[in-house]
GUKOL-694201 format. One record per residue: residue number from 1; y, x, z of N, C-alpha, C in turn. Coordinates in steps of 0.05 Angstrom, whole numbers, plus 5000, padded with zeros to 4 digits. Example, Ala and Ser with C-alpha at 12.3 -4.5 7.8 and 13.67 -1.06 7.14 Angstrom:
GUKOL-694201
{1; {4886; 5264; 5156}; {4910; 5246; 5156}; {4934; 5264; 5156}}
{2; {4955; 5257; 5142}; {4979; 5273; 5143}; {5001; 5258; 5157}}
This chain:
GUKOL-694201
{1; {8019; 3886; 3016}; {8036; 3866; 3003}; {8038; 3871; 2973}}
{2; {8043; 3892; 2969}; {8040; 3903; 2934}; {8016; 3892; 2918}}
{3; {7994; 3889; 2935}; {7969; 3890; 2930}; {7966; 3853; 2926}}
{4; {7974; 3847; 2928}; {7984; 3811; 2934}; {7991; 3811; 2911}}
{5; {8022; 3823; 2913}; {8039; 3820; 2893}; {8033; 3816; 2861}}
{6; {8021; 3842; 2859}; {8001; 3854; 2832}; {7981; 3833; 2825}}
{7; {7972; 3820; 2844}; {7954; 3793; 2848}; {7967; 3778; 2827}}
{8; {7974; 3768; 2837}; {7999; 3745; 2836}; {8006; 3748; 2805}}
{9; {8026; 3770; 2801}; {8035; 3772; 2774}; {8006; 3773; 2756}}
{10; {7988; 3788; 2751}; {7972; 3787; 2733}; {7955; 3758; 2730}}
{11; {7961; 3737; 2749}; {7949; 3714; 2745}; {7967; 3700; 2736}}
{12; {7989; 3701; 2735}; {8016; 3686; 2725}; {8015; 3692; 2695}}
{13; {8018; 3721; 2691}; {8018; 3726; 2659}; {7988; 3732; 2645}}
{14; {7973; 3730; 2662}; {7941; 3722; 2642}; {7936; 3696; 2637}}
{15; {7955; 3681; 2649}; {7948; 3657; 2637}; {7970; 3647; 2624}}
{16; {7970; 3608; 2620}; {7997; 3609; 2616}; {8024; 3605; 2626}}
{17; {8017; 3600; 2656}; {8038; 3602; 2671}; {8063; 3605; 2676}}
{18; {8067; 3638; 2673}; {8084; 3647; 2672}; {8098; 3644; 2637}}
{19; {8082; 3659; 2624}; {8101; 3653; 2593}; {8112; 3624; 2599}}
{20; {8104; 3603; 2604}; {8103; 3577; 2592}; {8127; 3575; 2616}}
{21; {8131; 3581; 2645}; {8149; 3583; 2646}; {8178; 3595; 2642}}
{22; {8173; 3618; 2632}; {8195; 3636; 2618}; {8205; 3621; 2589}}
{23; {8184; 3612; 2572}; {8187; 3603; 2545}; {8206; 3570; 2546}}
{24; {8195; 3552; 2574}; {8208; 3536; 2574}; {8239; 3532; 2584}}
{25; {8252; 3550; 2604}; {8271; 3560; 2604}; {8283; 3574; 2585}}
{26; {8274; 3588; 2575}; {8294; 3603; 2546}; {8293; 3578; 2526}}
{27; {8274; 3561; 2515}; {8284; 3537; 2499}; {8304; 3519; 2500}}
{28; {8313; 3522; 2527}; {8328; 3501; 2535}; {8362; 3520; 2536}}
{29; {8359; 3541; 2541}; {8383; 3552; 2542}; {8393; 3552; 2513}}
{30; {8374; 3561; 2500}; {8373; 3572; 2464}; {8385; 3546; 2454}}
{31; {8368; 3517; 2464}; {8389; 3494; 2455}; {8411; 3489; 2461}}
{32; {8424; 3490; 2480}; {8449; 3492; 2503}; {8469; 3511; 2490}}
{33; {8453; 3534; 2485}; {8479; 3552; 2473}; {8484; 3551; 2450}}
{34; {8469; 3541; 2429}; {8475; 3528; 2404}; {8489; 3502; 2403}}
{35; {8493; 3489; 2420}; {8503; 3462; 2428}; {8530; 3462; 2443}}
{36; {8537; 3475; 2459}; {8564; 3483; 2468}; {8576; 3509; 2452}}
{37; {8566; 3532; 2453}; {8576; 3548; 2455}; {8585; 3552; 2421}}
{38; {8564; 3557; 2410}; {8562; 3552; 2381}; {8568; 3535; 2359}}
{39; {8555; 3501; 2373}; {8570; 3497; 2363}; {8590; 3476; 2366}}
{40; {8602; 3469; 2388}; {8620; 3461; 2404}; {8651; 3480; 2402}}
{41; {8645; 3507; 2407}; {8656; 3538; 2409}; {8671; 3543; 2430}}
{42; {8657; 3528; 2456}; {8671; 3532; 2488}; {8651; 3563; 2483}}
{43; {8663; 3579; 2496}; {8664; 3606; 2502}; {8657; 3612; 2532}}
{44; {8644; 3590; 2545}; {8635; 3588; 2579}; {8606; 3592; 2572}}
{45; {8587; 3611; 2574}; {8562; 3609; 2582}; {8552; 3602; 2601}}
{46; {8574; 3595; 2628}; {8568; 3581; 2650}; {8559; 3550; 2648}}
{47; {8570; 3541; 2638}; {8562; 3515; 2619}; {8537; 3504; 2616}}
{48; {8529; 3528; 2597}; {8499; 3524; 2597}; {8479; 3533; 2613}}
{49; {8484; 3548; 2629}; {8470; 3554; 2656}; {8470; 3527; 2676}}
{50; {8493; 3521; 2673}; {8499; 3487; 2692}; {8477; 3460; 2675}}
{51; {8477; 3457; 2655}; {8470; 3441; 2649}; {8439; 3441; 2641}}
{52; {8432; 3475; 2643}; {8399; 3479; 2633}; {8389; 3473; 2674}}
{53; {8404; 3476; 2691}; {8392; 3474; 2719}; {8366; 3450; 2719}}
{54; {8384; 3428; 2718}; {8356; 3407; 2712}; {8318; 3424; 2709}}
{55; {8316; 3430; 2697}; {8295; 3451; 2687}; {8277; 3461; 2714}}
{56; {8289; 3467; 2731}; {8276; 3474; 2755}; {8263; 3447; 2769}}
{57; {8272; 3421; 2763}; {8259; 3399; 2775}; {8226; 3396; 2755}}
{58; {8228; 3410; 2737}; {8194; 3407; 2726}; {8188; 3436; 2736}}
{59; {8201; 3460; 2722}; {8188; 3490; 2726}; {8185; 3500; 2754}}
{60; {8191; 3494; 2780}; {8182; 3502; 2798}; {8159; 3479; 2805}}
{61; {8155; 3458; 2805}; {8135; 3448; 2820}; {8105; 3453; 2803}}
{62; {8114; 3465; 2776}; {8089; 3473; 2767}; {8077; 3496; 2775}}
{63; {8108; 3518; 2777}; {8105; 3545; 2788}; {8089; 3544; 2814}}
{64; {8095; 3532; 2824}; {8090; 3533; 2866}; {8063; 3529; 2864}}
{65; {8061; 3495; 2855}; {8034; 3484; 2864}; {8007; 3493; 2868}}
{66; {8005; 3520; 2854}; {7979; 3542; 2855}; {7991; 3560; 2879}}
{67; {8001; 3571; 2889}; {8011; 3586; 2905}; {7990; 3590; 2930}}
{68; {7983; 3564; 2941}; {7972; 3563; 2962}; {7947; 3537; 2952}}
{69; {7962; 3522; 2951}; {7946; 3498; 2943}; {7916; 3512; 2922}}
{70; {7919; 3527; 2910}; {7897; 3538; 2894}; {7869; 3543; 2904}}
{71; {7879; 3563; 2921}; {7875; 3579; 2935}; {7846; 3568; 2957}}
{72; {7864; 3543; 2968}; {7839; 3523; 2989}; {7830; 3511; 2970}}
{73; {7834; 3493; 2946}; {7825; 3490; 2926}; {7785; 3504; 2912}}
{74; {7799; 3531; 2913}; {7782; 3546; 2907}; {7758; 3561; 2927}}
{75; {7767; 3554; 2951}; {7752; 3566; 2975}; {7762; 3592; 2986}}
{76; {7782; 3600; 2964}; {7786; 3637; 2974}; {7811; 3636; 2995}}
{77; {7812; 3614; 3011}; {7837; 3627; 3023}; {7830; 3630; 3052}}
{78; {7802; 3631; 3056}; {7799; 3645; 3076}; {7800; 3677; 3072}}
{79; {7800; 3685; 3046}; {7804; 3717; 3046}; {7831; 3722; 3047}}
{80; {7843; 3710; 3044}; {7871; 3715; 3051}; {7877; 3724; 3083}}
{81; {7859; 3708; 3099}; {7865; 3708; 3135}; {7845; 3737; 3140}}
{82; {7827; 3740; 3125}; {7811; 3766; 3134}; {7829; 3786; 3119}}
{83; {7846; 3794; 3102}; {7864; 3818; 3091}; {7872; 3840; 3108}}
{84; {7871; 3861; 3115}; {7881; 3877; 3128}; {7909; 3881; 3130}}
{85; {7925; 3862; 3118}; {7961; 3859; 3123}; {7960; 3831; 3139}}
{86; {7988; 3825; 3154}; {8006; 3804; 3161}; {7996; 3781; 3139}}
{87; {7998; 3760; 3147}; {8001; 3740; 3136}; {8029; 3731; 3134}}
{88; {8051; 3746; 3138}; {8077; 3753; 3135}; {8076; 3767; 3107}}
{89; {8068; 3787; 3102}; {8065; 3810; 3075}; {8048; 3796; 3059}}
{90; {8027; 3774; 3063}; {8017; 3759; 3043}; {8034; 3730; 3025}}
{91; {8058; 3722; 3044}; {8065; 3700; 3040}; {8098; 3719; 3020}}
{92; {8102; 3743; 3032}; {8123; 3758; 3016}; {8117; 3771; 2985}}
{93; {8091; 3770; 2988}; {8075; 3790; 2962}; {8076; 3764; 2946}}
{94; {8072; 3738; 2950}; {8062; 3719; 2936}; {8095; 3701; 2921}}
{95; {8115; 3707; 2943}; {8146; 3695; 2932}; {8153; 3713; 2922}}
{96; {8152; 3741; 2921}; {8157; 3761; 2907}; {8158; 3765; 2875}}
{97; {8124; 3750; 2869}; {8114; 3747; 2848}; {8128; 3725; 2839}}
{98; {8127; 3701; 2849}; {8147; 3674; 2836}; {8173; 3686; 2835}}
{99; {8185; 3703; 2841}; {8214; 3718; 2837}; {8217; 3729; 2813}}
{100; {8194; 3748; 2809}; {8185; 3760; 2785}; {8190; 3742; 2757}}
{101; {8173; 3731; 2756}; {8170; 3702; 2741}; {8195; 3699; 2731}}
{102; {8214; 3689; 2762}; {8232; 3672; 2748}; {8252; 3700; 2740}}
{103; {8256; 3734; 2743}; {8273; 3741; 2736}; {8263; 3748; 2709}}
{104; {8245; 3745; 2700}; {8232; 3746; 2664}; {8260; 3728; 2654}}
{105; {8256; 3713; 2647}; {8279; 3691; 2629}; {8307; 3696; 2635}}
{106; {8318; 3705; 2664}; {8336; 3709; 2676}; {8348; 3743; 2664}}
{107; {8333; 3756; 2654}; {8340; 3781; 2649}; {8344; 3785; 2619}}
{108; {8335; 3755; 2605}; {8332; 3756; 2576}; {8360; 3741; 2573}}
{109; {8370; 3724; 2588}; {8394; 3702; 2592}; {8419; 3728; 2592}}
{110; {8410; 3752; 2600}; {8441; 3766; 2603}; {8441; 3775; 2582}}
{111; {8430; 3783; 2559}; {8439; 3792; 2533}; {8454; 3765; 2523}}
{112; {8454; 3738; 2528}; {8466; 3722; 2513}; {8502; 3724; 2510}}
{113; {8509; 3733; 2530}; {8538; 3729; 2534}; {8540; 3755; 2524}}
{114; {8529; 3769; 2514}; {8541; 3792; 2497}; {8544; 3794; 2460}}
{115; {8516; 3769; 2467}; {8513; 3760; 2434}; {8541; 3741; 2432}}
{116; {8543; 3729; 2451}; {8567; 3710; 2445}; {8592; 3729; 2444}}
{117; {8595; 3755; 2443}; {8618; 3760; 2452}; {8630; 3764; 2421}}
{118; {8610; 3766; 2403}; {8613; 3770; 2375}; {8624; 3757; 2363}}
{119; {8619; 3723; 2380}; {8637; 3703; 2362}; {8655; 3693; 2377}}
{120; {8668; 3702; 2392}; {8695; 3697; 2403}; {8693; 3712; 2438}}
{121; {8715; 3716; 2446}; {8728; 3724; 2467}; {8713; 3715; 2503}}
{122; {8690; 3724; 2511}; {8680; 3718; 2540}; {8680; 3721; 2563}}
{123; {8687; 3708; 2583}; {8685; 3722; 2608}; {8666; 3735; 2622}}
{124; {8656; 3760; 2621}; {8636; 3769; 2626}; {8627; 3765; 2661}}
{125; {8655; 3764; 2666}; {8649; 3770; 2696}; {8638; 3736; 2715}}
{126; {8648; 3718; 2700}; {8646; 3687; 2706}; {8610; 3677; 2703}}
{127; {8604; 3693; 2673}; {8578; 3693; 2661}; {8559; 3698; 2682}}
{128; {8567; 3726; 2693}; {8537; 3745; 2700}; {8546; 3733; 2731}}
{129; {8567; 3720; 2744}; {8566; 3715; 2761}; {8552; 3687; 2775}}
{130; {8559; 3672; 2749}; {8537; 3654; 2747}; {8507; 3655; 2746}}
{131; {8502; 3678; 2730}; {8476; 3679; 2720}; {8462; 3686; 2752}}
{132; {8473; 3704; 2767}; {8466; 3711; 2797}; {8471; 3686; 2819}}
{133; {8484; 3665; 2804}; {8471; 3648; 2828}; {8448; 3624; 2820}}
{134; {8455; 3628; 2793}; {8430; 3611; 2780}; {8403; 3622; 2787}}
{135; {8402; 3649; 2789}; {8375; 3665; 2789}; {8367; 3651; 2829}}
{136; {8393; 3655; 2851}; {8391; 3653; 2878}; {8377; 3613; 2871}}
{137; {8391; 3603; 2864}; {8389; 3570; 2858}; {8350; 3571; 2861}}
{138; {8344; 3583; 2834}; {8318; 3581; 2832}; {8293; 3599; 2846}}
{139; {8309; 3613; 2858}; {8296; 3629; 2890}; {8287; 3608; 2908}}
{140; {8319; 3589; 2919}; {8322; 3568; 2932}; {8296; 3547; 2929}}
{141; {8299; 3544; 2905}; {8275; 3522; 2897}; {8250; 3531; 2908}}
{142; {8240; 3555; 2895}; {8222; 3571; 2889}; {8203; 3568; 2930}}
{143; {8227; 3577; 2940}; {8214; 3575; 2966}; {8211; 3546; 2982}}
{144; {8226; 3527; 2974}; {8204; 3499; 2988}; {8194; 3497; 2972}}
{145; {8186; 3496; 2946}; {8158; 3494; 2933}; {8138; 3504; 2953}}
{146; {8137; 3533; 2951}; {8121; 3547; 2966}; {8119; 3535; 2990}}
{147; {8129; 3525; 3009}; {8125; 3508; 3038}; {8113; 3485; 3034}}
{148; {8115; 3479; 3012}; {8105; 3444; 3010}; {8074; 3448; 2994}}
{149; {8072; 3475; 2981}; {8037; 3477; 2969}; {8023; 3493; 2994}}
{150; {8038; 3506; 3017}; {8023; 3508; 3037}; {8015; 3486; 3056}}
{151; {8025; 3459; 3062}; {8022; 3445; 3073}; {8009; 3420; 3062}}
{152; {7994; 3428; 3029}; {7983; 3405; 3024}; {7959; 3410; 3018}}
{153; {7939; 3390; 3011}; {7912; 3400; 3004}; {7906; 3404; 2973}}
{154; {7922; 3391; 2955}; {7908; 3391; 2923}; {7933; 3403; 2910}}
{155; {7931; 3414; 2887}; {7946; 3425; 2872}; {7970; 3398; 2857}}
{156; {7952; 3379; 2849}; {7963; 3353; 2846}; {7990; 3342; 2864}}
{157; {7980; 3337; 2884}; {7994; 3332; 2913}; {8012; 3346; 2918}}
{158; {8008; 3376; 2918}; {8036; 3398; 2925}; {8050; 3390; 2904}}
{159; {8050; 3386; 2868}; {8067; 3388; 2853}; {8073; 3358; 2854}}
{160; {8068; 3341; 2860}; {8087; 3314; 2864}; {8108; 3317; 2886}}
{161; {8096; 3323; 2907}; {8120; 3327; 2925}; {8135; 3341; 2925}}
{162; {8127; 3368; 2913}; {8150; 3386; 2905}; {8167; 3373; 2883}}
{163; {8158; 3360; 2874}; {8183; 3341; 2842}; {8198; 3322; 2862}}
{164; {8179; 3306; 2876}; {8207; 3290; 2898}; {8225; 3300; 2916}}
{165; {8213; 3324; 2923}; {8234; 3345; 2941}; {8258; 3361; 2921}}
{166; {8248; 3363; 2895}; {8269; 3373; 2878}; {8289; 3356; 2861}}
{167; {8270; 3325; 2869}; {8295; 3305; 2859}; {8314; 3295; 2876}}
{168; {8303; 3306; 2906}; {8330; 3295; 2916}; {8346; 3314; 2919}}
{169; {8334; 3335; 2921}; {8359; 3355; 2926}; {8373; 3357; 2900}}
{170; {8364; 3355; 2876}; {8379; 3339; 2848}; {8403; 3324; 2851}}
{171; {8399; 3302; 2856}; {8405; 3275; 2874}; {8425; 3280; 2900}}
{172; {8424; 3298; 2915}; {8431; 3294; 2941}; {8457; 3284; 2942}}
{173; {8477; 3298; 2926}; {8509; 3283; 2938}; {8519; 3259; 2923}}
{174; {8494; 3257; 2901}; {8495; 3235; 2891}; {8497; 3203; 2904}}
{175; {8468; 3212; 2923}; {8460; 3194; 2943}; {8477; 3195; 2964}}
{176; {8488; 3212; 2971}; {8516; 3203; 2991}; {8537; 3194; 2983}}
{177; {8543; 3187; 2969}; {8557; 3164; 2957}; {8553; 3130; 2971}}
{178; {8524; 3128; 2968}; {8507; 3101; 2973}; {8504; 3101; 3011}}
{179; {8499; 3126; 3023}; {8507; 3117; 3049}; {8536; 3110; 3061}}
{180; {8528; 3088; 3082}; {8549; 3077; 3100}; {8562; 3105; 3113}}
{181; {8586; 3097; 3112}; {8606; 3112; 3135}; {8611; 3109; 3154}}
{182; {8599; 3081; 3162}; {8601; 3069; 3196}; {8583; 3093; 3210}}
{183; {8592; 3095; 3236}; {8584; 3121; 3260}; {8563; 3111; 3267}}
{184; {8549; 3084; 3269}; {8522; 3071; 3271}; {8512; 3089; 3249}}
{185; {8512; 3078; 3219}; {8497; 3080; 3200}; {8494; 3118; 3202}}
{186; {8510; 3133; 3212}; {8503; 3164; 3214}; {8484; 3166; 3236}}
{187; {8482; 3152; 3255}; {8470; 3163; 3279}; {8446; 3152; 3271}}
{188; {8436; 3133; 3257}; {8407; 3125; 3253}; {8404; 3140; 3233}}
{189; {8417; 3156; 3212}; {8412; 3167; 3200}; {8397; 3196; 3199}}
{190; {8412; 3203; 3232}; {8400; 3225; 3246}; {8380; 3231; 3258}}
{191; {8374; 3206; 3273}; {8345; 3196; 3287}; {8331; 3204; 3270}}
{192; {8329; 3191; 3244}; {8307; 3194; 3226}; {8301; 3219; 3217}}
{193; {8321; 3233; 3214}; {8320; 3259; 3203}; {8312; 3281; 3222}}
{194; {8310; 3272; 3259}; {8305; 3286; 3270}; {8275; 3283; 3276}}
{195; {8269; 3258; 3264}; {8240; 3246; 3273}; {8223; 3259; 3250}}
{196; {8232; 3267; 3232}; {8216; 3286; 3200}; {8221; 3323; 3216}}
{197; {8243; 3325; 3223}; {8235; 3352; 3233}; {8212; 3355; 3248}}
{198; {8209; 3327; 3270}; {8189; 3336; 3293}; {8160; 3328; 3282}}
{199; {8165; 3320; 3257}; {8136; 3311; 3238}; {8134; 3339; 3230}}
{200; {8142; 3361; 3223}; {8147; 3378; 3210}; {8132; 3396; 3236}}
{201; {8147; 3405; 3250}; {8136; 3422; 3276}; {8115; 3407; 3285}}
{202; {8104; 3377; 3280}; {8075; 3372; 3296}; {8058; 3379; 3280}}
{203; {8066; 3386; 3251}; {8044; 3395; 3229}; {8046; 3427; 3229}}
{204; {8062; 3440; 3241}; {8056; 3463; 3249}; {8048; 3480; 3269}}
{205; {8050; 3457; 3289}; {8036; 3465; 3317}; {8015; 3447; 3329}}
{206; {8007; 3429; 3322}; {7997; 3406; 3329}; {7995; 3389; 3353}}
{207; {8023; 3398; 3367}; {8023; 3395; 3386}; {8045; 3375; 3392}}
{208; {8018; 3344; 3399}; {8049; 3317; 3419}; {8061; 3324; 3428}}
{209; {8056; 3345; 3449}; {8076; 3343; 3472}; {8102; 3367; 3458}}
{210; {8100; 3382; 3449}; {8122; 3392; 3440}; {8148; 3372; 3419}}
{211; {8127; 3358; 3407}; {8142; 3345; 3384}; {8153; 3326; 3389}}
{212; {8144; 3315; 3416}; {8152; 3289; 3431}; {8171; 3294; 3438}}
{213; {8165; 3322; 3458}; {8202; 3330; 3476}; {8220; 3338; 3458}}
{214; {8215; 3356; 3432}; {8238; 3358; 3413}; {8251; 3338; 3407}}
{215; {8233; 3313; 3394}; {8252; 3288; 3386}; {8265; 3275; 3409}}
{216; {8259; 3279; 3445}; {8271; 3262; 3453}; {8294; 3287; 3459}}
{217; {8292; 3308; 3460}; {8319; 3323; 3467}; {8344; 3321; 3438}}
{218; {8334; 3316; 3414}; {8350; 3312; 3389}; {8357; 3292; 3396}}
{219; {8343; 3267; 3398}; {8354; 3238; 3396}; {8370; 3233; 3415}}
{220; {8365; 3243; 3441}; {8370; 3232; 3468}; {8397; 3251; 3467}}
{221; {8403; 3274; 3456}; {8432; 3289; 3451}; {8454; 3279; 3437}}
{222; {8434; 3271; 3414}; {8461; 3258; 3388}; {8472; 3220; 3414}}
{223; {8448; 3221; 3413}; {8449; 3184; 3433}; {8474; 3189; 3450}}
{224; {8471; 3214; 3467}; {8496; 3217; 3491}; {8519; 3227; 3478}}
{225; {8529; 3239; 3455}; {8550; 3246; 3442}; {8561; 3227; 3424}}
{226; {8539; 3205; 3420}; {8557; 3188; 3411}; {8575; 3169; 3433}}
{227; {8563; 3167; 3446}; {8571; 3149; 3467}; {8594; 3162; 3481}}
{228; {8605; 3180; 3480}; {8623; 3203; 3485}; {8642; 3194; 3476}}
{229; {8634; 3206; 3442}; {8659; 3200; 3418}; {8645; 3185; 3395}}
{230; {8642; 3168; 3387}; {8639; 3154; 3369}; {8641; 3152; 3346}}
{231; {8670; 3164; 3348}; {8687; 3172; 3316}; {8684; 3194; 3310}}
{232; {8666; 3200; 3325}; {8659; 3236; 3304}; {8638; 3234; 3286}}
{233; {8619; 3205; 3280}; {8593; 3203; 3268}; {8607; 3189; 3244}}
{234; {8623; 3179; 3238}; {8641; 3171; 3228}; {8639; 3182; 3199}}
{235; {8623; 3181; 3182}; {8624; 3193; 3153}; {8609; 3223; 3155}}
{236; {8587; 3221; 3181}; {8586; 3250; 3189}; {8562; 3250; 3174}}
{237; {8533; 3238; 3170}; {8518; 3241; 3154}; {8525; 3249; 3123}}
{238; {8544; 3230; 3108}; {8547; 3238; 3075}; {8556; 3258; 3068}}
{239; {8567; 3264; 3094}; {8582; 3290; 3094}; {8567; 3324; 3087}}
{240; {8546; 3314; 3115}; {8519; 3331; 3121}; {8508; 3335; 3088}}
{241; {8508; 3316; 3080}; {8481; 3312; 3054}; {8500; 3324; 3028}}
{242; {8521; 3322; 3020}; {8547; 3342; 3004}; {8547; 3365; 3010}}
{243; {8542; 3381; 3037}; {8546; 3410; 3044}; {8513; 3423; 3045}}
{244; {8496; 3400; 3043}; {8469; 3412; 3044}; {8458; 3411; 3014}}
{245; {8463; 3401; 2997}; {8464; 3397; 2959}; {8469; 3429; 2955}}
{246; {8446; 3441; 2949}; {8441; 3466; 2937}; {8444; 3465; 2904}}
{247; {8452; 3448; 2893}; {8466; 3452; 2864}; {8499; 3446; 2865}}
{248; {8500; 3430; 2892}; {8530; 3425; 2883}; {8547; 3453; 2888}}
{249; {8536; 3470; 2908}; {8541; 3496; 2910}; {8534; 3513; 2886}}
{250; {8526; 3516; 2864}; {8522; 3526; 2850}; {8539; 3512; 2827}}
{251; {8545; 3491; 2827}; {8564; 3475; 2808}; {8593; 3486; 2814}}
{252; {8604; 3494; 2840}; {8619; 3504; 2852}; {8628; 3530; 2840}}
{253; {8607; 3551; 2840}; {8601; 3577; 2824}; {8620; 3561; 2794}}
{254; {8600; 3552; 2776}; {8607; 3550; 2754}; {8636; 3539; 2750}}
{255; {8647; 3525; 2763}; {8684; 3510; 2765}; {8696; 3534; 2770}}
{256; {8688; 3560; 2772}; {8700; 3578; 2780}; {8710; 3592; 2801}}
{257; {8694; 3572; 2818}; {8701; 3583; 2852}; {8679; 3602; 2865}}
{258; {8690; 3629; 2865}; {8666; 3652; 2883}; {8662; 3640; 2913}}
{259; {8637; 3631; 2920}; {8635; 3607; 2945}; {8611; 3631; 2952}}
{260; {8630; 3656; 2971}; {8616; 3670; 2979}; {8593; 3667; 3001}}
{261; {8605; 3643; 3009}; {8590; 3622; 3037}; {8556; 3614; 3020}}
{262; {8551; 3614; 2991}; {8536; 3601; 2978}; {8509; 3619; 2975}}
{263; {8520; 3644; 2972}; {8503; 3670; 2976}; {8479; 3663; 3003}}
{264; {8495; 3669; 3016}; {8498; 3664; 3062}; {8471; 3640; 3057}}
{265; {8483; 3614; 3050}; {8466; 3589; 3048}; {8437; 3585; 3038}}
{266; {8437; 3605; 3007}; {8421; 3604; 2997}; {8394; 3629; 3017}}
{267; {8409; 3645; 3019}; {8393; 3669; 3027}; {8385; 3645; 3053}}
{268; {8395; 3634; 3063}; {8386; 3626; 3099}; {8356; 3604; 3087}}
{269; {8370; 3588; 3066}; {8337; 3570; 3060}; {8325; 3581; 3052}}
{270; {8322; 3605; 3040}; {8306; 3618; 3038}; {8285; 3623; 3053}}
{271; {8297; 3644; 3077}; {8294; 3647; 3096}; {8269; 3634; 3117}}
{272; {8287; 3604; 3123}; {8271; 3581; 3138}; {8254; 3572; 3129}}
{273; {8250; 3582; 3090}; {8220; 3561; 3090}; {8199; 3593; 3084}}
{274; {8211; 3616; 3071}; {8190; 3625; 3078}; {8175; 3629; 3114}}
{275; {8190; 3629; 3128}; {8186; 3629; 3158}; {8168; 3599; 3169}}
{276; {8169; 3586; 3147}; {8155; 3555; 3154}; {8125; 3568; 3143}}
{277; {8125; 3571; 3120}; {8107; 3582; 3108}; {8087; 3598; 3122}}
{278; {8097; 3617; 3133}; {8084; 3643; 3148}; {8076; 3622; 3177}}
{279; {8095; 3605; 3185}; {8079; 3586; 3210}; {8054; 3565; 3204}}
{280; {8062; 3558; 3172}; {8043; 3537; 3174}; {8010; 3548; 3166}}
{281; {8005; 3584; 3143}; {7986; 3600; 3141}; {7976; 3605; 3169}}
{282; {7993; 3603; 3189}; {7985; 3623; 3209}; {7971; 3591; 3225}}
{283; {7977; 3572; 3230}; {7967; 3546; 3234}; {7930; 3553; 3229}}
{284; {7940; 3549; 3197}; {7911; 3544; 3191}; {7889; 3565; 3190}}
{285; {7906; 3589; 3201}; {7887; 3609; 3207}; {7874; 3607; 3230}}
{286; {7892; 3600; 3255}; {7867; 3598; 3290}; {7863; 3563; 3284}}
{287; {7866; 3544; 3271}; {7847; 3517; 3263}; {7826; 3522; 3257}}
């Protein structure tokens, strides 16, 4: 996995990659904190951590889209399946490295709230507590990027979809606003979303008959619970799409609320896409 790892980073910073992602994150803070902090003279560096987030809807889908996508690109990722490690320890060596990456700029961001402390009075503890979920935020990202350049074929392709996957989750409680609250408008809402999971497992197993019985045991469950209770679907989608918004949890952080639950959340998507990841390598390894 080290051996990955080491990979990884020396192709990130031999080219321009990585600076260009480190450089474009620090530009944007450097404007931000001259703009509030400086010269505005709010004394929140959380602020600008909140408002530089945006930034991850361009810097990770550039980050990712080589990850894997390169890789078949280039022909070499059949050496990846011959390696003498897991294709578990290849897919950890490789997020490792995009971790890396993103803690470059993230490690340069904590001297700021000390430079600020020169020109007036800071909360250090609000700062660096932010700065630790901003760093988890762009973990978050970092790993469906990575799921979505394993499951595509061109480098092109992975970084568009990774920008539409990062605009809605941008977007997300935005867009619940715009859905219906009628217990109909949730339950079709669910179908659909159960019919993209079982798109999701047929592209990782390739298998009808599994993907078939999943969606009829999802659909055919929510179908008999509504018919039960009705009024439990009732505002239950917009709801879903507000507690699943991985910035509004982090916007949360910054208002000042320690949303220890957000830690839990982030670490879990984490989690599920590198675990998608490691299913969908392992896919195209016995294909």
């Amino acid at each position: 996995m080290m051996a990955i790892f080491r990979r990884e980073i020396r192709s990130y910073f031999h080219s321009v990659t990585g600076w260009l992602f480190a450089a474009f994150l620090l530009l944007f803070a450097g404007i931000y904190t001259m703009a509030y902090c400086l010269g505005a003279g709010y004394p929140n560096f959380e602020y600008v951590l909140a408002n530089i987030s945006f930034i991850f809807l361009i810097c990770v889908p550039i980050l990712t889209m080589r990850v894997f996508a390169e890789e078949r690109h280039r022909k070499t990722d059949q050496l990846l399946y011959s390696l003498p490690i897991s294709l578990s320890e290849v897919v950890l060596g490789k997020y490792l490295a995009m971790l890396f990456v993103l803690a470059v700029p993230v490690v340069i961001l904590c001297a700021y709230p000390l430079i600020l402390s020169s020109f007036g009075e800071v909360s250090f503890k609000m700062a660096y507590a932010t700065l630790l979920f901003f760093f988890l935020l762009g973990a978050c990202l970092l790993s469906v990027g990575m799921f979505i350049s394993s499951v595509t074929q061109s480098q092109v392709a992975s970084a568009v979809i990774s920008l539409v996957a990062m605009l809605i989750l941008y977007f997300l409680s935005s867009l619940a606003t715009y859905v219906s609250t009628q217990a109909e408008a949730s339950l079709l809402a669910l179908a659909l979303l159960a019919l993209v999971v079982c798109a999701i497992v047929w592209l990782l197993t390739r298998s009808k008959t599994v993907s078939i019985a999943l969606l009829i045991v999802l659909v055919g469950g929510m179908s008999c619970y509504y018919g039960f209770d009705s009024s439990a679907f009732a505002g239950l989608f917009p709801k879903m799409m507000e507690q699943l918004s991985v910035f509004d949890r982090f916007y949360t952080v910054v208002d000042g609320v320690m949303d220890l639950s957000a830690v839990v959340y982030y670490l879990s998507i984490i989690g599920v896409f590198v675990f998608l990841t490691v299913q969908s390598l392992e896919k195209r390894r016995w294909s």
